[in-house]
Biotite code that builds the C-alpha atoms (Angstrom):
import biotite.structure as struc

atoms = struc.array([
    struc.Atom([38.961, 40.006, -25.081], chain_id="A", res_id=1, res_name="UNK", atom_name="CA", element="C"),
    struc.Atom([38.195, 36.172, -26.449], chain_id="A", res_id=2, res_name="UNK", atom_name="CA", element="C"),
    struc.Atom([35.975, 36.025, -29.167], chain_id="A", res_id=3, res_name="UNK", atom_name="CA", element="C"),
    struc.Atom([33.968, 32.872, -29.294], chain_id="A", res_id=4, res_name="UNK", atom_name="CA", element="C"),
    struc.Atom([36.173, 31.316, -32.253], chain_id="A", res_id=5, res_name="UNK", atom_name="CA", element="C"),
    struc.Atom([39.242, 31.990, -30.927], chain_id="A", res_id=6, res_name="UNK", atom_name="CA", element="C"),
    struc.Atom([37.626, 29.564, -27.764], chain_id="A", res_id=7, res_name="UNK", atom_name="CA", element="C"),
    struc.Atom([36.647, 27.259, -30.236], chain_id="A", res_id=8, res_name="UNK", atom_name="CA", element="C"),
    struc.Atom([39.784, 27.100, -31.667], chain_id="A", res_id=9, res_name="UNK", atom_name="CA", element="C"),
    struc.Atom([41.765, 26.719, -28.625], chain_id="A", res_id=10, res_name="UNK", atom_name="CA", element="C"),
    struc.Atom([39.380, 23.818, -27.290], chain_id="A", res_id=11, res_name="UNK", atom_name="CA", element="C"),
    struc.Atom([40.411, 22.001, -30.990], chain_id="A", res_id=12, res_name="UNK", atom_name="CA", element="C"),
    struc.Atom([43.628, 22.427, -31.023], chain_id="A", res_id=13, res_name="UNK", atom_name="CA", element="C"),
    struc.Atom([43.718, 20.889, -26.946], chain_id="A", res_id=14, res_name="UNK", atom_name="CA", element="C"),
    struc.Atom([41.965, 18.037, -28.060], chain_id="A", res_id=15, res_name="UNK", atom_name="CA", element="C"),
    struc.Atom([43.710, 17.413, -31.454], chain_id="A", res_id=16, res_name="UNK", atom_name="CA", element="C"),
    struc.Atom([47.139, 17.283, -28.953], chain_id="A", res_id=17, res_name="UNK", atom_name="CA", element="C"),
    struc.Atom([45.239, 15.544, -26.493], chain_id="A", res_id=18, res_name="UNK", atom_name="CA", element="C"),
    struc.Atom([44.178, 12.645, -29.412], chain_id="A", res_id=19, res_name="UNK", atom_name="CA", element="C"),
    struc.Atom([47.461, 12.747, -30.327], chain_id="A", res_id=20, res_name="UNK", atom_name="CA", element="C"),
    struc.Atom([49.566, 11.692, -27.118], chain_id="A", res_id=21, res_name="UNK", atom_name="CA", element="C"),
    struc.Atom([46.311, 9.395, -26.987], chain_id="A", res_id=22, res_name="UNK", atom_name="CA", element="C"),
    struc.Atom([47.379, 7.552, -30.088], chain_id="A", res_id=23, res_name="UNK", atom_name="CA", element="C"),
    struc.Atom([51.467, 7.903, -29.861], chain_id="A", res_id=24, res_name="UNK", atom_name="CA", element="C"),
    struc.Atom([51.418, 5.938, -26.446], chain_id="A", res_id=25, res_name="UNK", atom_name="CA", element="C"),
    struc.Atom([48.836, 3.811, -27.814], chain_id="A", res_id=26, res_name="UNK", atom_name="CA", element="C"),
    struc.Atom([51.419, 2.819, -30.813], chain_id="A", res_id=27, res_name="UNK", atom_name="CA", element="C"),
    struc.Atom([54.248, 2.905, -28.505], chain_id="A", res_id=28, res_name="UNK", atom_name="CA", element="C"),
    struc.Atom([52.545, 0.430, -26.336], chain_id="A", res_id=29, res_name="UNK", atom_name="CA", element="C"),
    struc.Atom([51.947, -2.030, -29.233], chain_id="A", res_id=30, res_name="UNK", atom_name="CA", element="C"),
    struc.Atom([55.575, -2.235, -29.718], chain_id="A", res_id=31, res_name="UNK", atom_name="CA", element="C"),
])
C-alpha cells in the first residue's frame, strides 16, 4: 500500500537525483 506522500516523495527525490547528474555533467563539461 502507497500512500500519496510516500509517491510524492519518491517523485522528489527522482528528480532531485535527476537535477543532480543534470548539473555534475553540466560542471564536468565546463572543465
Amino acid at each position: 500500500m502507497h500512500t500519496t506522500a510516500e509517491l510524492i516523495g519518491a517523485a522528489a527525490a527522482l528528480l532531485g537525483l535527476g537535477i543532480l547528474t543534470l548539473v555534475s555533467l553540466r560542471s564536468i563539461s565546463r572543465r
